[in-house]
matplotlib code that plots the C-alpha trace (Angstrom):
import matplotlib.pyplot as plt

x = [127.8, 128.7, 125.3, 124.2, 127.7, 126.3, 122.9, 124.3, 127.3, 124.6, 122.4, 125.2, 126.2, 122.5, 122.3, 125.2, 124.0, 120.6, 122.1, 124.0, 121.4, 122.0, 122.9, 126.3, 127.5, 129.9, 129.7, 133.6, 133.0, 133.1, 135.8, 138.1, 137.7, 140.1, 142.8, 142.4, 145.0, 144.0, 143.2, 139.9, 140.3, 140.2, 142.8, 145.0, 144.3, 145.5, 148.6, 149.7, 148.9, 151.0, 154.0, 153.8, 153.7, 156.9, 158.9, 158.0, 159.0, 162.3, 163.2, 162.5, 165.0, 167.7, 167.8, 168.0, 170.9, 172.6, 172.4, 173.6, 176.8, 177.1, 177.3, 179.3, 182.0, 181.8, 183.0, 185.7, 187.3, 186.8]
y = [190.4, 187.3, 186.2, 189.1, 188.5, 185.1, 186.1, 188.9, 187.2, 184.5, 187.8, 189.5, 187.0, 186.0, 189.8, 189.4, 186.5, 187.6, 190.1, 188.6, 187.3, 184.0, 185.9, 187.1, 183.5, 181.7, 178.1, 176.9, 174.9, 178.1, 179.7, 176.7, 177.1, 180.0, 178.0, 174.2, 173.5, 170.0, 169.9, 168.3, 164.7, 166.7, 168.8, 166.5, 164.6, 167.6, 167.9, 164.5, 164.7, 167.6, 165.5, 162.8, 165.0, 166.9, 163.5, 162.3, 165.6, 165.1, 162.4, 162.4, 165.2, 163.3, 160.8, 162.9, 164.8, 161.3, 160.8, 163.7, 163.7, 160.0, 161.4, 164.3, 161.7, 159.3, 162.5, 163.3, 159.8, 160.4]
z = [399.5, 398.0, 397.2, 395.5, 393.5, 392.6, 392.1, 389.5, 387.8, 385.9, 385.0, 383.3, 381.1, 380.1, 379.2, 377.3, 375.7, 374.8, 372.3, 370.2, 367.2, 365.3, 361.8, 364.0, 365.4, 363.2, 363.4, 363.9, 360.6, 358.7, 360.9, 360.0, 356.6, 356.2, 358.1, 356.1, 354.1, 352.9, 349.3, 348.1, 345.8, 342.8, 343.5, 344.9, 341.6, 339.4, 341.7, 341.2, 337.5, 337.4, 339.2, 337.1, 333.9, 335.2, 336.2, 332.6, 331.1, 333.1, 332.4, 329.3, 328.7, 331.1, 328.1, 325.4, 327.2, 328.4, 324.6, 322.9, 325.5, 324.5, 320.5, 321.7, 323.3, 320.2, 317.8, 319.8, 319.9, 316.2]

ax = plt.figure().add_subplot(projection="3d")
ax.plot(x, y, z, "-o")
ax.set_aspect("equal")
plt.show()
């Protein structure tokens, strides 16, 4: 009995395997794909531009603020 369960266990999965075609196996390259997260060069480039534009931005409106409080402060003292 356990020989014929030997014999048959390799035939049932070559059965198995000889029908399923090429066009329906996805290589795990693709499958990954949905699950990366990692961001190509460019758009890491664009994200950092973006960061560096904001910071700018920011700080350039912390120094107008630090300076119109610093005018604000200089009236009242008038």
């Amino acid at each position: 009995m356990l020989r014929l369960l030997a014999i048959l266990s390799p035939l049932a999965l070559v059965a198995c395997a000889g029908t399923v075609t090429s066009d329906q196996v996805t290589s795990s390259t693709t499958l990954r794909r949905g699950y990366d997260k990692t961001l190509t060069k460019t758009e890491q480039q664009a994200v950092i531009s973006d960061l560096e534009g904001a910071k700018a931005k920011q700080k350039g409106e912390d120094a107008q603020e630090s300076a119109g409080t610093a005018g604000a402060n200089a009236q009242q003292t008038n």
